[in-house]
C-alpha positions as a Markdown table, in Angstrom:
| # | Residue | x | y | z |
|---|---|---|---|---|
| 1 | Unk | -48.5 | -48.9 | -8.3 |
| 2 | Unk | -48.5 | -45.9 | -6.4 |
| 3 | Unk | -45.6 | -46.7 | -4.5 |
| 4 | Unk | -43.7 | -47.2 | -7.9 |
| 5 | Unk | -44.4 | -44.1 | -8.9 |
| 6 | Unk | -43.9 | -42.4 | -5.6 |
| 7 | Unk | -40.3 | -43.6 | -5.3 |
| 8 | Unk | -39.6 | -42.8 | -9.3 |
| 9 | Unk | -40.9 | -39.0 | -8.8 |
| 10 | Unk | -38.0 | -38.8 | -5.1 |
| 11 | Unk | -35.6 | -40.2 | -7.0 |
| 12 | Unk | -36.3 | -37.9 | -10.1 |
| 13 | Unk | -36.4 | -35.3 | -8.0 |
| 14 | Unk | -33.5 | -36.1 | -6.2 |
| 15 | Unk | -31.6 | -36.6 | -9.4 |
| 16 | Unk | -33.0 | -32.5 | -10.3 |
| 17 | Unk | -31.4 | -31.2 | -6.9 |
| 18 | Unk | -27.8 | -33.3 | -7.3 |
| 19 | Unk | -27.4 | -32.1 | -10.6 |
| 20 | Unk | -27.9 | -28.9 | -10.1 |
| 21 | Unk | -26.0 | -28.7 | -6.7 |
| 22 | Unk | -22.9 | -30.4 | -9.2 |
| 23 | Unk | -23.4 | -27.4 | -11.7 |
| 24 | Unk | -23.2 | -24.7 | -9.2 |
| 25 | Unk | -20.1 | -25.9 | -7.7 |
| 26 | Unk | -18.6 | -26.7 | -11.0 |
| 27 | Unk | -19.5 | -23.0 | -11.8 |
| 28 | Unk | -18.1 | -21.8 | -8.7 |
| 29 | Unk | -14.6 | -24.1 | -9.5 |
| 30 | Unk | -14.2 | -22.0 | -13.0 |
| 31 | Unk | -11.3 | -19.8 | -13.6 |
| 32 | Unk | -13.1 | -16.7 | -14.3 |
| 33 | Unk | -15.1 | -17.2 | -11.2 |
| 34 | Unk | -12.0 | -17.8 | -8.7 |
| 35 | Unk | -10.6 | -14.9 | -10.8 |
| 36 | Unk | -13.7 | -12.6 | -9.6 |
| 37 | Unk | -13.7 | -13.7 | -6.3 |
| 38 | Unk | -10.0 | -13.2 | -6.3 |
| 39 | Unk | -10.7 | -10.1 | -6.8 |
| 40 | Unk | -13.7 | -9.4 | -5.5 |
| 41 | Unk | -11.7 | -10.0 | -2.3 |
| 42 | Unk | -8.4 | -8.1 | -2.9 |
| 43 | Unk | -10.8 | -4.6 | -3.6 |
| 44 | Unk | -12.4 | -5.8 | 0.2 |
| 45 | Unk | -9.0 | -6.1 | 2.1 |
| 46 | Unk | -7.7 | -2.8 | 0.5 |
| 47 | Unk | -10.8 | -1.1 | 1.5 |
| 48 | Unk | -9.9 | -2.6 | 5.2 |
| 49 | Unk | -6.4 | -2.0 | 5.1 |
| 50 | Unk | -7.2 | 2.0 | 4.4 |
| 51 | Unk | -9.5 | 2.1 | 6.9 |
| 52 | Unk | -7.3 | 0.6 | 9.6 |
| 53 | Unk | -4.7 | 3.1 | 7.7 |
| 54 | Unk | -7.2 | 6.2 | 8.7 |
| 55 | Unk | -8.1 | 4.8 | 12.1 |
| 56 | Unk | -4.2 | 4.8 | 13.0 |
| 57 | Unk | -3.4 | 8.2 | 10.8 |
| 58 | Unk | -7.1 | 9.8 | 13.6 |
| 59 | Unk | -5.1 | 8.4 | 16.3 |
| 60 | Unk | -1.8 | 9.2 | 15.3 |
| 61 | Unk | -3.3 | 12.7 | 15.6 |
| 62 | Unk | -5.0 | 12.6 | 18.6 |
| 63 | Unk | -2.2 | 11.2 | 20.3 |
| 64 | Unk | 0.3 | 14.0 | 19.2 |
| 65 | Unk | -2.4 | 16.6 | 20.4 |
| 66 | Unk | -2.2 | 15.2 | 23.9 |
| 67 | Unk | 0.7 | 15.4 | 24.2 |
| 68 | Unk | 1.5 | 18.7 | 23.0 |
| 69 | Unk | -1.3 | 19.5 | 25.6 |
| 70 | Unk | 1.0 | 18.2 | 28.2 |
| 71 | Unk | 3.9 | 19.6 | 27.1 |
| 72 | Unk | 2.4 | 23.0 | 26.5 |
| 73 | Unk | 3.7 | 23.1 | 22.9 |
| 74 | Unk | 1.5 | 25.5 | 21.0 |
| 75 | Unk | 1.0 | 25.3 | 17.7 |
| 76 | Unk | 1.3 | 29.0 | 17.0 |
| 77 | Unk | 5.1 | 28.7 | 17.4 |
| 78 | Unk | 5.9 | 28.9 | 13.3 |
| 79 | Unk | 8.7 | 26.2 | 13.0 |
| 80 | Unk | 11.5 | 26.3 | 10.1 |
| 81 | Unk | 12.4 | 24.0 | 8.3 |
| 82 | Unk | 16.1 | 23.3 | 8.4 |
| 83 | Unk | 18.2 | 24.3 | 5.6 |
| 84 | Unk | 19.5 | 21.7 | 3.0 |
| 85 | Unk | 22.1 | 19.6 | 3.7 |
| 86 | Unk | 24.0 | 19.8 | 0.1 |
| 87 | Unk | 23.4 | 23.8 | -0.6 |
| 88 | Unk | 25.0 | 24.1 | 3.5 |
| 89 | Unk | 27.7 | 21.8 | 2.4 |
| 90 | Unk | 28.5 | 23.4 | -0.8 |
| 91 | Unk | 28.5 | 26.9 | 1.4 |
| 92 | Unk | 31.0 | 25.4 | 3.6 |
| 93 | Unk | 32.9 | 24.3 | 0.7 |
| 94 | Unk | 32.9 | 27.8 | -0.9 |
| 95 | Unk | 34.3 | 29.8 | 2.0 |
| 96 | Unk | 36.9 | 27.1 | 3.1 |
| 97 | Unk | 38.4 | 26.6 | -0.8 |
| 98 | Unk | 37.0 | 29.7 | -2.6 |
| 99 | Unk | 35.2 | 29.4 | -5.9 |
| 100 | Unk | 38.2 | 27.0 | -7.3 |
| 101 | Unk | 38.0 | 23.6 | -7.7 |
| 102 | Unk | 38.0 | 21.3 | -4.6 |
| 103 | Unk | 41.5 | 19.2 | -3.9 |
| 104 | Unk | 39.4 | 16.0 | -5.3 |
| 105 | Unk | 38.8 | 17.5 | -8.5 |
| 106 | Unk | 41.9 | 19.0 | -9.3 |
| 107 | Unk | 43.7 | 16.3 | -10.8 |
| 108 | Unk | 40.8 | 13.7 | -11.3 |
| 109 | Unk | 40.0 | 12.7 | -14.9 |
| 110 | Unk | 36.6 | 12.1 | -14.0 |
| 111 | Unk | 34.2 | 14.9 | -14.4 |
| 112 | Unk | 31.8 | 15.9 | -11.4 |
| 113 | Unk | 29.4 | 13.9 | -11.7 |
| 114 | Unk | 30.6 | 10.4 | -11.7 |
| 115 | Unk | 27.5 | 8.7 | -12.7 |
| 116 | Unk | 27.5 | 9.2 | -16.6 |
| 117 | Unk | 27.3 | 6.3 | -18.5 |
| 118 | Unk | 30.1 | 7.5 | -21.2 |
């Protein structure tokens, strides 16, 4: 009799423990919980992907300091930017044609700027 009920109370109990090992994976297998991990996952890579972003930007850094180091670059020399590309070309324009219209324009039916929708 003992025996009986030993074997009734394991497989009861073993009945407990598969059922609920079935309803945590079938809670694991719903949509709103591949959703959060999903995204629980996304926020992790981006957080690795910045901080491989700022590891590279350090030695980016680094690396440019050396070698201004070596080429005896200081950084005290005040660089200027170069001038824009459209107002220089305009310029150019200016003194070669004057302040008339430019040989393109004169006879065009378009107006200047060519990317009007009417």
């Amino acid at each position: 009799m003992f025996r009986r009920t030993f074997w009734f109370t394991a497989g009861a109990a073993a009945g407990v423990w598969a059922t609920t090992k079935v309803n945590r994976k079938l809670k694991q297998l719903t949509p709103e919980s591949l959703a959060a991990r999903t995204a629980d996952k996304a926020v992790e890579a981006g957080h690795r992907l910045k901080d491989f972003a700022l590891d590279i930007k350090s030695g980016m850094a680094q690396r440019e300091a050396e070698l201004n180091d070596v080429l005896g670059i200081g950084e005290s020399e005040a660089r200027e930017l170069p001038a824009q590309r459209r107002l220089v070309a305009l310029e150019t324009a200016h003194e070669r044609y004057g302040k008339q219209q430019y040989p393109q324009q004169q006879n065009s039916t378009h107006s200047y700027n060519r990317n009007e929708d009417h």
